[in-house]
Each structure stands twice: as C-alpha cells, then as structure tokens.
C-alpha positions in Angstrom: -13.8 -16.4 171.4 -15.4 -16.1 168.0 -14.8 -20.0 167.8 -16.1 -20.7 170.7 -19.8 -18.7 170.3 -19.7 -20.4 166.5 -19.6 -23.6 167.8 -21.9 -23.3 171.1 -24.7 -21.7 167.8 -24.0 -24.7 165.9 -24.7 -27.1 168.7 -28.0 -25.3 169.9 -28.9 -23.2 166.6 -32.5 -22.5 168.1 -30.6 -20.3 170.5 -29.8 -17.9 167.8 -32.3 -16.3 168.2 -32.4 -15.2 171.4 -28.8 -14.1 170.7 -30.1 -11.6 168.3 -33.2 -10.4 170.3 -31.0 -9.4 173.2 -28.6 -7.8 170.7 -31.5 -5.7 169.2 -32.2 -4.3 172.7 -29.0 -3.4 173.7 -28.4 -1.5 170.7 -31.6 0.3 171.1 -30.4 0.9 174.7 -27.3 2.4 173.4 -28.7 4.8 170.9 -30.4 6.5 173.3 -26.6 7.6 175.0 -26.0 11.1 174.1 -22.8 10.6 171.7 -20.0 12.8 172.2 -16.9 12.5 169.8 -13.1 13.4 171.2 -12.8 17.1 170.0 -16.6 18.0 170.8 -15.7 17.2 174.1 -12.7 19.1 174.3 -14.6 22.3 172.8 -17.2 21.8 175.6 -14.7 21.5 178.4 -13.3 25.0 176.7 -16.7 26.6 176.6 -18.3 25.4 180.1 -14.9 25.7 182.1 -15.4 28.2 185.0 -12.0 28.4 185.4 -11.5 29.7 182.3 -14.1 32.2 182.7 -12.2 33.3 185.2 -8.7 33.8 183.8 -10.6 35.3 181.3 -12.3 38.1 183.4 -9.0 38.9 185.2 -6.9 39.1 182.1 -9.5 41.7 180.9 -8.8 43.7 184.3 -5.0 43.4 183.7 -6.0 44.9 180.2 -8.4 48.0 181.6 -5.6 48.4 184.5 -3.0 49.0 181.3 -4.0 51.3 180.5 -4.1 53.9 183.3 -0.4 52.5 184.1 1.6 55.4 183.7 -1.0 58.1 183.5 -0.1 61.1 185.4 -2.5 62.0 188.8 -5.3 63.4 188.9 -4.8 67.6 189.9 -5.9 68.8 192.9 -7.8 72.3 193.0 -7.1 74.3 196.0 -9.6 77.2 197.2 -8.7 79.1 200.5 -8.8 82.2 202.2 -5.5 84.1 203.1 -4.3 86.9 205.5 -7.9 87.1 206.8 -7.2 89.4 210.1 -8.7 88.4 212.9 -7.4 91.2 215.5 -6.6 94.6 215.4 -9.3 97.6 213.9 -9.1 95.3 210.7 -10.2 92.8 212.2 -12.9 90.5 210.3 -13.3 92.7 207.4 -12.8 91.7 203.7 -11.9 95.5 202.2 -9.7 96.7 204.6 -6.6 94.8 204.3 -4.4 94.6 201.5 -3.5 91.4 201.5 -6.3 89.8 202.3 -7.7 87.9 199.3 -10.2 84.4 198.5 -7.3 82.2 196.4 -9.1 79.6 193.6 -5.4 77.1 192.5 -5.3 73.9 190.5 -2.3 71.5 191.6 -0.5 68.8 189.6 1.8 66.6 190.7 4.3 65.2 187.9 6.4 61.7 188.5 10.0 61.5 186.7 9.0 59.8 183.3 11.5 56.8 183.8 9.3 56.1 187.0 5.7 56.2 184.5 7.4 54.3 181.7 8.6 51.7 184.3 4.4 51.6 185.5 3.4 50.7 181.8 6.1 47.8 181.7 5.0 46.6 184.7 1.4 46.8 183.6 2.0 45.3 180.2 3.5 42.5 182.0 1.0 42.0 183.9 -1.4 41.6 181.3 1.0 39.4 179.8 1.0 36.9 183.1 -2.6 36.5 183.0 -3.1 35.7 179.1 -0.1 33.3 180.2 -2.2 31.7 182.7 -5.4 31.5 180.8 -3.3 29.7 178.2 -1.7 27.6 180.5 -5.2 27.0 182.0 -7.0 26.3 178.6 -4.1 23.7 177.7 -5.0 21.9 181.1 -8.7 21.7 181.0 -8.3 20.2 177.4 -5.7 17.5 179.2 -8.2 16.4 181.6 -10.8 16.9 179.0 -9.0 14.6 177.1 -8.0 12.0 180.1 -11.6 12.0 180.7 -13.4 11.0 177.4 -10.3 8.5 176.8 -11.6 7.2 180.1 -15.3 6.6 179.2 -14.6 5.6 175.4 -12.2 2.6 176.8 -14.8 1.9 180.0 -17.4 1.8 177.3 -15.9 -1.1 175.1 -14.4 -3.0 178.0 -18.5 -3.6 179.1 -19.0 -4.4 175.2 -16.5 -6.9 175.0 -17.6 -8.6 178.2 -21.0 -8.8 176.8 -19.8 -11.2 174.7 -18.6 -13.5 177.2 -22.1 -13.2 179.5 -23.8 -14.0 176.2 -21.5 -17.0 175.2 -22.5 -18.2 179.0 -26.2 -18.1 178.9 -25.9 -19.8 175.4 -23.6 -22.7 177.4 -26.6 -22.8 180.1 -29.1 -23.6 177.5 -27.2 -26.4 175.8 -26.3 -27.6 179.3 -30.1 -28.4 180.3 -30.3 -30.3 177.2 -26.5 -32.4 177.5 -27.7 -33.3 181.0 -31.4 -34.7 179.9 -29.4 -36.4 176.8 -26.7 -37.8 179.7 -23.8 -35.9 177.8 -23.0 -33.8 180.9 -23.3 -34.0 184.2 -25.4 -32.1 187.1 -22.2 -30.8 188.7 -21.6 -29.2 184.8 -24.7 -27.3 185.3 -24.0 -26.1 189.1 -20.6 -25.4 187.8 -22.4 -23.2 184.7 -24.6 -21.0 186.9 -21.7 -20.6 189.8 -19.6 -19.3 186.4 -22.7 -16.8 185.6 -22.9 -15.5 189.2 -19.2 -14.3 189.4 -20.0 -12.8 185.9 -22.6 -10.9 187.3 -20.0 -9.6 189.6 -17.7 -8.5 187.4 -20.1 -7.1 185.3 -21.4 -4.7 188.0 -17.8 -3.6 188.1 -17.6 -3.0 184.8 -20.7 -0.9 184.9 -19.6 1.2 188.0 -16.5 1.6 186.1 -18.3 3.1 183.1 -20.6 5.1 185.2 -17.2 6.7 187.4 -16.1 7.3 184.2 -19.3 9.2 182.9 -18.7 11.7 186.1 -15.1 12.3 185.2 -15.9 13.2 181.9 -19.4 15.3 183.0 -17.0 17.5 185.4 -15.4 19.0 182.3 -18.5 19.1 179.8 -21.4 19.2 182.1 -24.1 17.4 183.0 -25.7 15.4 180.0 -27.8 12.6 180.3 -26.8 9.0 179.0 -23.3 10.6 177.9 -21.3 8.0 175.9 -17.9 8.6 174.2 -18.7 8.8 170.3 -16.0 7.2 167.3 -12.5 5.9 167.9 -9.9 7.5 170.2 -7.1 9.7 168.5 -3.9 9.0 167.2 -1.8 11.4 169.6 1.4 10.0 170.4 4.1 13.0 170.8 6.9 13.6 168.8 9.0 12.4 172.1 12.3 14.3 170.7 10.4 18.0 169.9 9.1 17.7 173.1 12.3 17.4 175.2 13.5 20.5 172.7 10.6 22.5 173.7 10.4 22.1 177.2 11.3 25.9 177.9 7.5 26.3 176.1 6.3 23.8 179.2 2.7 25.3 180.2 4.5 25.3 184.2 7.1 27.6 182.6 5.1 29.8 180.3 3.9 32.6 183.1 7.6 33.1 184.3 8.7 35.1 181.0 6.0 38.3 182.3 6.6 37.3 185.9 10.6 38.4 185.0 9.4 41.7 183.4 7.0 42.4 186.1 9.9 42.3 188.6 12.5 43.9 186.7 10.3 46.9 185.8 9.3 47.3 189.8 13.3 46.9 189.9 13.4 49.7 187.0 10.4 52.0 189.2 12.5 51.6 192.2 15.5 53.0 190.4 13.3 55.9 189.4 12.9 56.5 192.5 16.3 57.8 192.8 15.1 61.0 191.0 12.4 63.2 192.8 9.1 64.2 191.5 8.1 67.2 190.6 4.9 69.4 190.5 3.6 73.0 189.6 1.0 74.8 190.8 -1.3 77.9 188.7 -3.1 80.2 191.5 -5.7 83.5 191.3 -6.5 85.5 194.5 -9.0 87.9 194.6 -8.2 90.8 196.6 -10.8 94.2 197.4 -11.5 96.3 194.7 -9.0 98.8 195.8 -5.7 96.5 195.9 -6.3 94.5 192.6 -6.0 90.6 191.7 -3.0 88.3 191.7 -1.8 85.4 190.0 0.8 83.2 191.3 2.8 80.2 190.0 5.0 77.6 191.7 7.2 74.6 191.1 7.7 71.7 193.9 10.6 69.1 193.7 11.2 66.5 195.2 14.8 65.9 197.1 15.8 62.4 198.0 18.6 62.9 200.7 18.0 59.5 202.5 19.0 57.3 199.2 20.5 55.0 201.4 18.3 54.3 204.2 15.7 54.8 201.0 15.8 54.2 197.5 18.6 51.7 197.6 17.5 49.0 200.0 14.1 49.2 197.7 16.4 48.3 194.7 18.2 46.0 196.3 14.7 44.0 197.8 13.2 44.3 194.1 16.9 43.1 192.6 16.2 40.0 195.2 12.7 39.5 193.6 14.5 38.9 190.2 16.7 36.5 191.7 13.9 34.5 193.7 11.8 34.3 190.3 15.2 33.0 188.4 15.9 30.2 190.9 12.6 29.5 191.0 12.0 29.0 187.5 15.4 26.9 186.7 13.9 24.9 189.6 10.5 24.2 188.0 12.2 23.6 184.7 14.7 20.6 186.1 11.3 19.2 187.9 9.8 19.5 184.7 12.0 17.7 183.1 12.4 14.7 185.7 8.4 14.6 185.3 8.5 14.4 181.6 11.5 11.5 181.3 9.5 9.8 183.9 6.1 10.2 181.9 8.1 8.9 178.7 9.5 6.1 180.9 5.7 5.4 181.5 4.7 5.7 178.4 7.1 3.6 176.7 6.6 0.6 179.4 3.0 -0.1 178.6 3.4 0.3 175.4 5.6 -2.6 175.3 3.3 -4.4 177.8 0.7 -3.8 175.0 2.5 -5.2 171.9 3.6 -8.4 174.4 -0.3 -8.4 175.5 -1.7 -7.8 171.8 0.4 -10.2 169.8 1.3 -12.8 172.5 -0.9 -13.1 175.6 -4.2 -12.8 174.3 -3.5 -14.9 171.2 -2.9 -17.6 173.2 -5.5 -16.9 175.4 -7.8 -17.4 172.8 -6.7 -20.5 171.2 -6.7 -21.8 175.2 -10.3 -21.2 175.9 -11.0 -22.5 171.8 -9.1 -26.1 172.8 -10.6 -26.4 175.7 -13.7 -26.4 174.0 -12.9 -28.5 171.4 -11.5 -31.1 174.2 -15.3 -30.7 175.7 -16.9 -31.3 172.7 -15.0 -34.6 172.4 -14.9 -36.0 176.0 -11.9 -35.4 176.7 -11.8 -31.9 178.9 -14.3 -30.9 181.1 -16.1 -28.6 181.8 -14.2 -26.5 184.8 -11.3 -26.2 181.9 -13.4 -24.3 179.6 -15.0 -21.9 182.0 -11.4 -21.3 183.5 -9.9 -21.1 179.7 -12.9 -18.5 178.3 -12.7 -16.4 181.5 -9.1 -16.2 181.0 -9.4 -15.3 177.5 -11.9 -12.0 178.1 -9.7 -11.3 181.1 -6.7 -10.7 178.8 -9.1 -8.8 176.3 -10.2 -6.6 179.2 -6.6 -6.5 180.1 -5.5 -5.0 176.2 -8.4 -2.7 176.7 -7.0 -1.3 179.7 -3.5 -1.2 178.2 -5.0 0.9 175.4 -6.5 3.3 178.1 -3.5 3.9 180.0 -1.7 4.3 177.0 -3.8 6.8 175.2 -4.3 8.8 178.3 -0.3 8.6 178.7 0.0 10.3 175.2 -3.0 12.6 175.8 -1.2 14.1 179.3 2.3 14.5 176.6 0.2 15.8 174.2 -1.0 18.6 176.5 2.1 19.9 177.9 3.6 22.5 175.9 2.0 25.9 175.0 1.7 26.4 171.2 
C-alpha cells in the first residue's frame, strides 16, 4: 500500500499537499481525545466500580458482625413483687406479711462454649467469603476492564489504517480528472473511482460506529470521559498456559468455596453443640418489712435435651447434608472450569495461528496484488476495476490482521484474569 500512495504522489506531486493538510487536521482532531493508557484504565475500572463498593461495604459488615460472634447475651434484670396477699386480714398490706418482699435480680444466660467457639468460626468464615468475593469481583472488573480498552485501542487503529486507503482514493480521483482530459483514462474510470469512494464511505461509518460502541464498552468500567481514546500499545499478556492448568483450584469461580466449606462445617460443629444444654445463673435481693429482714437468693438453670433424636440429630444430619451439597457443587464448578479453560486455550491457540497465516501470508500477498495491479495500470495493461478490487482487498486483510490482534489480545486478557493471586 505504501507503493501504491508513492507512486499515485509521484504522478500528481501537487496533490501532496493536500495529503498533508488533511493529515495536520486529523491529528489535531486526535489530540483533543482524552488518552487513556492500559493499566490507567484498569485502576479507574478498580476505583469507579460500584460493585466493588459494594463487596467492600458488606465485607466490612461481615468484619463488625465478627466480632460479636460468640459473645455471650445480653443479662436480663428481673424486678417483681412476691407473696403480695390479696385476701385475708393481710390483705393489700406491705408490713404485715412475712414473706411478702419487692425482689430487684439480674439474669444471665450462658451457651456451652463449643456452641460460641463454633459462632466465631462461622463468623470468621463469613468474613472470609466476602473478601473472597470482592477478590473474585476485583479480578473480574479488571477482565472486562481490560476486554474493553483492548476493544477501543484495536477499533482505534483499524479507522487509522483505513484512512490510508480513503486518502489513497481521493488522491486516485484527482489524477483521474486529469488522465481523462489527457485521454489516458476513460469516463467509465472516473464513475468507477467515485462508485469505489461511496462504498468507502460506508465502510468507514462502520468503522466509526465500531470505535464509538467501543468507547461505551470501555466508559461502562471507567466512566464517562469525553473524546476517550486508548493511549500506547496493547500489553504483552499471553498466559503461562501450563501454570494455569496447575492452578486452576485458585480459579476466581472456585475461590469463595474454601469459607463457604468452613461456614457449613462450623454450623455442622454449632449443631453438634447443641447436643449439650445451656446453662444460666441468676443473683437476686428481696426486700422484705423492717421487721422480717432482706434476702438474697441465687440459682443455676440447665438446659436438658431429652428429644436428641427428633432434635439435635436431624439438625446435624441437615447441616452434614449442607457440606455435602457445597462439595458436589464445587468438584462440579471445577470440571466446568476446566472444560471452559481448554476450550478458551483451544480459542486462543486457533487465531493465533490464523494470525501468523494472516500476518506472514495473506496480507503479503495482498499487498504485492493491489501494488501489480497498479503497476499493470500504469502501463496499459490492467485496468482500472483490477486496482480498486486489488487495494480494497489489501486494507480488507489489514483490517482483518487488526481484528485478529483484537481477538487475540482480548483471548489472553480473559486467561490472564482467571486466577486469584
């Protein structure tokens, strides 16, 4: 292609000029584009994600509820009246009876300590799940972070490299004016020229829709910004494809099932607990007439589980069940997990071949196509349908490398972001 817009200069040099004027306002187009390089994108994505801000809020409620996990109850303070008579000569008076007295307790109830120490595992589990989830959340607003800047940057230099061709086009317009006053070309040449700028026109809109698409991709993880561009060169990120296989168990779909396990088997440990009663004790003072004197009384309460089988034990055996459900249901997500992987390797691996075929075959002779077409042109002896078909083939297969590179970058971003560090 560089040939070809050589040789179109050398045949009209006055055009040359224009060349550069229009180059001059696209770049100053350009620079007004907010840049945006790969990992400032990524830290804006982490910073603006309300998801994130959400994991984060309930993992600092999991944290707070930690630590009152455990903690005995609060005591209860009992104040009463007792043998108050009613009937009888005694009747309503305070003095008179000797058991009649105003009684001021405090109450505390006290759970078996396997049962509390079973509460804080649970807890600290808990806690656990949700700093599992933010991290599992962070690693996937970063993927599509990631998929979405990849996304713009290739977008962006597809619509750059077709420039080229739009501007080799109107240069081919201009000479044609002149080769059909000179007799060199042909009217039909000319027809054929401006038909060739109108489907250009078309593709360029796609192009443009296809940049702007990408834009909004890339804004729904970094937030609105005005004229946002991807800034530098995408990053080298392919996988180490064999570490990844070994650490699938790390797998960010696999990381919250570790505290989802303790979770379950501390309830399984509570319900165990359960087997033991709770006890209590209770401090009292009654205040009797001056005549009898004041008491104080004390007291112990226990609990007595005599129903552990229509009780406690179908509890363990429902929390035991639990365990087993979370198991299966994790060596489940793990054999999907890997499918999913060896078929994003599969992926991966195909267009990356496709590439190297499109990089080092396809588009090299694509390019010396479209430069002996021209050539044969120049000399009479092609014309000029041959050359339009030849060029748009070229920047077709340049567009097509382009979108290779996409696919492939966003393949090795998605592999990139799987496992939890």
């Amino acid at each position: 292609m560089a040939n070809f817009f050589r040789a179109v200069l050398r045949f009209c040099p006055r055009l040359a000029g224009h060349l550069a004027l229009a180059t001059s306002i696209a770049a100053g187009q350009t620079s007004q584009a907010a840049p945006v390089g790969f990992e400032q994108a990524l830290q804006l994505a982490e910073q603006r994600s309300a998801a994130l801000s959400a994991r984060q809020a309930t993992l600092e409620g999991a944290q707070q509820a930690r630590t009152a996990a455990g903690q005995l109850p609060d005591p209860k303070l009992a104040v009463g009246v007792e043998n108050f008579p009613v009937t009888g000569q005694d009747r309503f008076s305070w003095t008179r009876e000797s058991m009649t007295m105003r009684r001021v307790g405090v109450m505390q109830d006290v759970p078996n300590a396997a049962k509390r120490a079973a509460q804080r595992d649970a807890a600290g589990a808990r806690a656990e799940r949700e700093r599992a989830l933010l991290d599992t959340e962070r690693l996937a607003v970063r993927r599509e972070a990631a998929v979405a800047w990849l996304g713009l940057h290739f977008a962006e230099k597809k619509l750059a490299a077709f420039s080229a061709l739009e501007a080799q086009n109107r240069l081919l317009q201009d000479t044609l004016a002149a080769r059909v006053t000179s007799g060199a070309a042909s009217p039909t040449d000319a027809l054929m020229a401006r038909q060739d700028s109108l489907d250009l026109a078309d593709r360029r809109d796609e192009l443009q829709a296809g940049v702007h698409q990408a834009r909004a991709a890339l804004q729904r993880w970094i937030g609105d910004q005005p004229d946002l561009s991807a800034a530098g060169e995408a990053p080298r990120q392919r996988p180490d494809l064999p570490r990844l296989l070994a650490d699938l168990e790390r797998h960010a779909d696999l990381r919250a099932f570790g505290p989802m396990l303790a979770m379950a088997r501390a309830d399984v440990e509570e319900a165990v607990a359960m087997r033991r009663g709770d006890w209590g004790w209770e401090v009292a003072y009654a205040n009797r007439a001056k005549a009898f004197g004041d008491m104080v009384s004390f007291q112990l309460t226990f609990e007595l589980p005599v129903s552990k089988s229509t009780r406690q034990e179908p509890a363990i055996a429902a929390r035991q069940k639990e365990v087993e459900r979370l198991q299966a249901e994790r060596d489940d997500v793990l054999r999907r997990v890997r499918a999913e992987v060896d078929a994003q390797i599969a992926e991966l691996q195909r267009l990356e071949r496709t590439l190297q075929r499109q990089q080092e075959l396809t588009l090299p002779l694509a390019k010396e196509r479209a430069q002996l077409s021209l050539a044969g042109y120049q000399t009479g002896r092609a014309d000029l349908g041959a050359v339009l078909a030849a060029r748009k083939n070229a920047i077709e297969t340049e567009l097509r490398v382009l979108d290779l590179q996409s696919q492939v970058s966003a393949q090795q971003a998605r592999l990139s972001h799987l496992i939890v560090e």
